[in-house]
C-alpha positions in Angstrom: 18.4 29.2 -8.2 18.9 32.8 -6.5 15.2 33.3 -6.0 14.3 29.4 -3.9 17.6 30.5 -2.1 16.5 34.0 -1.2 12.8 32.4 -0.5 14.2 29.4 2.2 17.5 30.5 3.4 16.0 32.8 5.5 13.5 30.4 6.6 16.5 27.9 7.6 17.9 30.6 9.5 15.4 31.1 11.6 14.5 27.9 12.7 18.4 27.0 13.1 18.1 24.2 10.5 20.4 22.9 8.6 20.7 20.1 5.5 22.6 16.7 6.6 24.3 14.5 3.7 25.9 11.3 4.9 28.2 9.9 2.3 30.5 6.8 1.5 31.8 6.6 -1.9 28.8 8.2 -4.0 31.2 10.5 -6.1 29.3 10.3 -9.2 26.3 11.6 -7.9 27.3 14.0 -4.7 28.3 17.6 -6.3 24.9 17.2 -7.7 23.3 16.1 -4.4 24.9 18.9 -2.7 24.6 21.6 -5.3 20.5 21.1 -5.0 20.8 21.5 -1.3 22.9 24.6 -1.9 20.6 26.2 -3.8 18.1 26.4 -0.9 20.4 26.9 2.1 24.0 27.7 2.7 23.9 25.5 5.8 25.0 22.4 4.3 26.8 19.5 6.4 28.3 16.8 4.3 29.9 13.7 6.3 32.7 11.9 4.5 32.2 8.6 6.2 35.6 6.9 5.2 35.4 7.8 1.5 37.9 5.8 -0.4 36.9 7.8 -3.9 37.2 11.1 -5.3 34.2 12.4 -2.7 37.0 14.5 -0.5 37.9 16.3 -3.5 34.8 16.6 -4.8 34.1 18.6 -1.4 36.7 20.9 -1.7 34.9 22.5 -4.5 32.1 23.8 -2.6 33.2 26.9 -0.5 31.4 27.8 2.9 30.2 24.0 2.8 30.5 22.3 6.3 32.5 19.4 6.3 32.8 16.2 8.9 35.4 13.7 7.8 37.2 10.5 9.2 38.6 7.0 8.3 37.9 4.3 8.1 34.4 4.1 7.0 32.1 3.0 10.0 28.1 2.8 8.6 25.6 5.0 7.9 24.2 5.1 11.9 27.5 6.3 13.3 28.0 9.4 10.2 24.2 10.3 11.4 25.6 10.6 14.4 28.6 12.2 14.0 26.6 14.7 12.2 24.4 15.5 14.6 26.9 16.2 17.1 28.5 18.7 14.9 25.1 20.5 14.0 24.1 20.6 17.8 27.6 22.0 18.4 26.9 24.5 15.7 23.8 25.7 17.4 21.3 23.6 14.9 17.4 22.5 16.6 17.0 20.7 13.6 18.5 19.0 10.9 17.4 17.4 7.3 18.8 14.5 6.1 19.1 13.9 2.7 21.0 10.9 1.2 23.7 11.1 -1.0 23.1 8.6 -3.9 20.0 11.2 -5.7 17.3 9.9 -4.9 16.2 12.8 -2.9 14.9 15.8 -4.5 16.0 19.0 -2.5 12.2 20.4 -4.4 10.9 18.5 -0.9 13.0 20.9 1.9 10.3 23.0 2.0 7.8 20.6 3.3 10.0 19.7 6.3 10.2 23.2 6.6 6.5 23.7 7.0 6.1 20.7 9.3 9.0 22.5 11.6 6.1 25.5 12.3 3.4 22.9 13.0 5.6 20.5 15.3 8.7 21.9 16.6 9.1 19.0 18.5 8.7 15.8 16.1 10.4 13.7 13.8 9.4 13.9 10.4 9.4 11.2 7.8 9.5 11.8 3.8 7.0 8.8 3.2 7.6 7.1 -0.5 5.3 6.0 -2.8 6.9 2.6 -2.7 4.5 1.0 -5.5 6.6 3.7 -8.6 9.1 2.7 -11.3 12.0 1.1 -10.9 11.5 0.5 -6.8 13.8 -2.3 -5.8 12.0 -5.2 -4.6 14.3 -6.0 -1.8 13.3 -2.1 -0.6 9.5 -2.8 -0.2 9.7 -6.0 1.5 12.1 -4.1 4.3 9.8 -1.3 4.3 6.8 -3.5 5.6 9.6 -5.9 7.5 10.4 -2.4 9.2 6.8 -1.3 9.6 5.6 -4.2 11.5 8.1 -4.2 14.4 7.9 -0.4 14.5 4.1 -0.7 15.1 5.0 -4.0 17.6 7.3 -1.8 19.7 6.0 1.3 19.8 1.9 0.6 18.8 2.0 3.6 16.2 1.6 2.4 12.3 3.9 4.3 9.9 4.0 4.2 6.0 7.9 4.4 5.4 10.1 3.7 8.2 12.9 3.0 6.3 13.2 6.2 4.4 16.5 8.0 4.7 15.0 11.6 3.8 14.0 13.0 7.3 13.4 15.9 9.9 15.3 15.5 13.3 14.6 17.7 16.1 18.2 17.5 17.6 17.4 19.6 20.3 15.2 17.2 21.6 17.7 14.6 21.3 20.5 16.0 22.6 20.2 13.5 26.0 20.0 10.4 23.8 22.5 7.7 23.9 22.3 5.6 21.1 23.9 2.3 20.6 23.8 0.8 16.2 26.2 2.6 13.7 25.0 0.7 10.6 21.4 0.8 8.8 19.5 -0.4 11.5 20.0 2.8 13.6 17.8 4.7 11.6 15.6 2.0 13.3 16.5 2.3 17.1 16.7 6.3 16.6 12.8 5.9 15.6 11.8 4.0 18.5 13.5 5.2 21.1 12.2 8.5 20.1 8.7 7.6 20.1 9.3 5.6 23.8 10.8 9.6 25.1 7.4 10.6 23.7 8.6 12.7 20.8 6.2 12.6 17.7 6.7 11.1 14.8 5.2 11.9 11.7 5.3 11.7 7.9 5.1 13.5 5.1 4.8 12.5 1.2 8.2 12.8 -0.9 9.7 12.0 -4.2 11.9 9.6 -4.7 14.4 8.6 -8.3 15.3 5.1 -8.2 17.7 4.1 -11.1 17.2 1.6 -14.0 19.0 -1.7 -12.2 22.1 -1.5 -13.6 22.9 2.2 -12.5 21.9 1.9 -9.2 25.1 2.3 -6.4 24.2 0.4 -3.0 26.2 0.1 0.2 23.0 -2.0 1.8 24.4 -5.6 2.2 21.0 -7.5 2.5 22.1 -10.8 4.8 24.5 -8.5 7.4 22.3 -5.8 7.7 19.1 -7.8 7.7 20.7 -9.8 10.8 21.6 -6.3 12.8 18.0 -4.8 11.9 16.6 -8.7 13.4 18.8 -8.7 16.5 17.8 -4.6 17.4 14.0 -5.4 16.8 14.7 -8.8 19.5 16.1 -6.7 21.9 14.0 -3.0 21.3 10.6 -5.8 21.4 11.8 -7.2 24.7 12.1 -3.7 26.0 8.8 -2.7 24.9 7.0 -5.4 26.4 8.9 -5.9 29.7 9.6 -2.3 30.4 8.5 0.7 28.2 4.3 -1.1 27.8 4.2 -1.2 32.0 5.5 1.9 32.2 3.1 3.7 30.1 0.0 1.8 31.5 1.4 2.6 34.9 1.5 6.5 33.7 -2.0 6.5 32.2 -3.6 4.6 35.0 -2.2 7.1 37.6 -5.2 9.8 36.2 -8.5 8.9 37.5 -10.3 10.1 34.5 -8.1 7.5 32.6 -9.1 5.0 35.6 -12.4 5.1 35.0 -12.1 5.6 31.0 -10.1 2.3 31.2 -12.3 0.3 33.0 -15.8 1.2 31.4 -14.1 1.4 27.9 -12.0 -1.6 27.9 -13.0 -4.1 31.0 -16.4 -4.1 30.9 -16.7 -3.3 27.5 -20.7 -4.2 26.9 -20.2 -4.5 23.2 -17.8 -7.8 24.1 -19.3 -11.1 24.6 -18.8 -13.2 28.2 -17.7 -15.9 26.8 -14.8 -13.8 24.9 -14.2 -11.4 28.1 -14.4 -15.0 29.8 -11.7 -16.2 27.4 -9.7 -13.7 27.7 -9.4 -13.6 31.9 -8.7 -17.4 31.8 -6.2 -17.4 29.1 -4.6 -14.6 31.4 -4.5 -17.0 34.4 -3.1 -19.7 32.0 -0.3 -17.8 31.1 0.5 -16.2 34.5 1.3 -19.6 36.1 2.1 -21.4 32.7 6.3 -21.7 33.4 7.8 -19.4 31.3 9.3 -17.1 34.4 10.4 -13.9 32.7 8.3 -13.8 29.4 4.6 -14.4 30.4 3.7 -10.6 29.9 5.4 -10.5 26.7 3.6 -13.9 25.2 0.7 -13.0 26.5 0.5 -10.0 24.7 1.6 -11.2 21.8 -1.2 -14.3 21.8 -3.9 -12.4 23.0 -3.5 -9.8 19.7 -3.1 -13.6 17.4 -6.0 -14.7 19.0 -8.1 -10.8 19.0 -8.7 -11.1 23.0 -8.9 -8.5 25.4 -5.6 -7.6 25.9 -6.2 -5.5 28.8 -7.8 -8.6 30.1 -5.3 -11.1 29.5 -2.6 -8.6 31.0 -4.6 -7.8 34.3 -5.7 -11.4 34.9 -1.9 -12.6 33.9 -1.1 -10.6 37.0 -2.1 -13.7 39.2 1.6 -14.2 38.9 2.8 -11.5 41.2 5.4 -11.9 44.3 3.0 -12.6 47.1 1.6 -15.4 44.7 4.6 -17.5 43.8 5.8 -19.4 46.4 1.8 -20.9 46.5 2.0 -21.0 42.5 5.2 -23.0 42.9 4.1 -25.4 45.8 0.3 -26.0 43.8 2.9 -27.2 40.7 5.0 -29.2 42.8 2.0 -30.7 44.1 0.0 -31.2 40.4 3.5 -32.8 39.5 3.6 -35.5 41.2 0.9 -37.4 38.9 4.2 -37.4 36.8 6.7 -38.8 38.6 7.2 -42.1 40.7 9.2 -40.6 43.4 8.1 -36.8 45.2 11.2 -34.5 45.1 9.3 -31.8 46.8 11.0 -33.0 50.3 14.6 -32.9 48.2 13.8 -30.0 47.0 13.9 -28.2 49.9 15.9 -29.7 51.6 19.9 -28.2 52.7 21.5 -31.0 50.8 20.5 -30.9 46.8 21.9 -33.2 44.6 22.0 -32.7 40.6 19.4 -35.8 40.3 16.7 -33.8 42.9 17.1 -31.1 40.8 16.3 -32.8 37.7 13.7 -34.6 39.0 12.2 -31.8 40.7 12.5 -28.8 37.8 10.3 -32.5 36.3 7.8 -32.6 38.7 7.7 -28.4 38.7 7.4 -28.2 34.7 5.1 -30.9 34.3 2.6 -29.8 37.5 3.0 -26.3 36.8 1.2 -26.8 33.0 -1.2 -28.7 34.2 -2.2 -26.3 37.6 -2.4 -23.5 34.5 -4.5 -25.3 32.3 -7.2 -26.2 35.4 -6.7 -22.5 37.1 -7.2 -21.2 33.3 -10.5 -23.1 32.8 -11.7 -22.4 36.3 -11.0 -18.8 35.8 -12.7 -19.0 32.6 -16.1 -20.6 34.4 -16.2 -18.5 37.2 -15.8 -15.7 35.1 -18.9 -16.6 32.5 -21.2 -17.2 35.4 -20.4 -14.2 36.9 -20.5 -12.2 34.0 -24.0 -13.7 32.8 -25.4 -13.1 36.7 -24.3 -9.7 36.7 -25.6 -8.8 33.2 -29.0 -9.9 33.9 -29.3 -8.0 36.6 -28.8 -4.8 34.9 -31.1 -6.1 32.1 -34.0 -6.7 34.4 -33.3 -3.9 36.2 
């Protein structure tokens, strides 16, 4: 014990890191949690979040240890938190956390140790081999659950997003407002660190899982499964309607990404016509089809289903922008009234709207609208092949 203390203390010390332990009731298997972080590293931070056992007295038996405690017990997210405020106010860059139920072996501090001199500015991961003994079914499937909409919302794949053993560079955090206090913000904290454009990466840990019977849980699958469903809704909807533009507009403001972009990915001459075809009239489709406020995002999400250009289908879905609406609207209006007996257009806009114009108009609009994108889309779609095919054989004969 005195010689891996006198080998990584000093190596916590200088890299003003510290060892975070979030707790709630795991008295039977804490002193031993903390007594093998101990024996690498006096700084030690154990939050009591709303312990109702014998864990505050279990504390007390640990001199020098740094302790954050309150009541009542408020979820795993918010005594992350909590403790990161108090490392950060301690003068911490970076801090460890290890949870407190022993299934983290402190024999893995030195690898987040070594990843600190790599990367002093990324988040590090303790990946687990999630196929070994005794792994709790319920624990894989949320693993690849969690994996998919991590790779949806930020387009970075990751091994083990769920694991609880991890490297935070708080000093690159410090600015970060987060919002979940339960399971799910190990989540958000992931994300929104990877949309700021810090790194995140992984490393390969062990991990003890009990036999069944021993095994102590605070993870209640249907509540906690709903939070983790509603953040990924709402972090997806970011991603696609603000945090995706933004970091196209970014890359596209470099010319040598410019040009990169449009030989690499536009005009990509190992990609069919009819598929780049496909994909620029499936982008007109969608840019008039009426669904006002989510056409980017099903776009997107159709044209990876469906393996088109996405790039494509997102510059061609374009057709939808201000200067084009009122004549998008007005073409629907118009293709609508193959649907209806009476015109509303006239009603429509008109000063005095009743709730029947309405109706019969949003009719004539919904109805003409689908239609105007299914012909645009096909148009698009021909005028694209031909032009494609023309300009092709040109530069073949030439």
């Amino acid at each position: 014990m005195t010689t891996t203390y006198e080998t990584y203390h000093p190596q916590f010390e200088a890299h003003k890191a510290c060892v975070l332990i979030p707790t709630y009731n795991n008295a039977g298997t804490l002193a031993a949690v903390v007594e093998s972080a101990l024996a690498y590293t006096s700084h030690v931070i154990v939050v009591s979040d709303g312990a109702t056992d014998a864990t505050n007295e279990i504390l007390q038996g640990f001199p020098g240890l740094q302790i954050v405690s309150y009541a009542p017990n408020r979820g795993k997210g918010w005594a992350l938190r909590q403790g990161f405020k108090y490392a950060i106010s301690q003068g911490y860059d970076f801090v460890i956390t290890m949870d407190a139920d022993g299934q983290h072996f402190a024999s893995d501090l030195p690898i987040f140790l070594q990843k600190i001199s790599e990367n002093r500015d990324a988040i590090v991961i303790g990946a687990r081999n999630l196929q070994q003994e005794n792994m709790p079914g319920k624990n894989t499937f949320a693993n690849k659950f969690s994996n998919f909409w991590f790779y949806v919302e930020t387009g970075k794949k990751a091994p083990d997003t769920q694991s609880g053993y991890r490297l935070y560079p708080v000093h690159r955090m410090k600015k970060t407002w987060y919002i979940c206090t339960k399971y799910e913000f190990e989540i958000e904290v992931l994300v929104r660190a990877s949309w700021r454009g810090i790194t995140i990466d992984w490393a390969p840990i062990q991990v003890y899982y009990p036999p069944a019977g021993e095994r102590v849980s605070h993870f209640r699958p249907f509540r906690d499964f709903s939070r983790i469903s509603v953040l990924n809704t709402v972090l997806v909807t970011i991603a696609f309607l603000y945090i995706k533009p933004r970091d196209f507009i970014r890359y596209m403001l470099k010319g040598e990404n410019r040009r990169a972009f449009f030989r690499e990915t536009l005009w990509n001459v190992n990609e069919s016509n009819p598929k780049k075809a496909a994909a620029i009239g499936f982008g007109v489709f969608m840019g008039i089809f009426p669904v006002w406020g989510f056409q980017m995002l099903i776009a997107f999400a159709l044209a990876s289903l469906f393996k088109l250009n996405r790039a494509l289908v997102v510059v061609a879905a374009n057709i939808s922008i201000p200067p084009m609406i009122p004549f998008i609207i007005y073409g629907s209006l118009l293709m609508g009234r193959l649907f209806v007996q009476e015109d509303a257009t006239a009603a429509i806009f008109s000063k005095s709207i009743s709730i029947e114009s309405i109706k019969q108009g949003g009719i004539q609009y919904f109805s003409g609208a689908i239609l105007l994108a299914v012909i645009a889309g096909i148009v698009a779609w021909m005028v694209t092949f031909l032009l494609l095919t023309l300009v092709r054989r040109k530069k073949q004969v030439a």
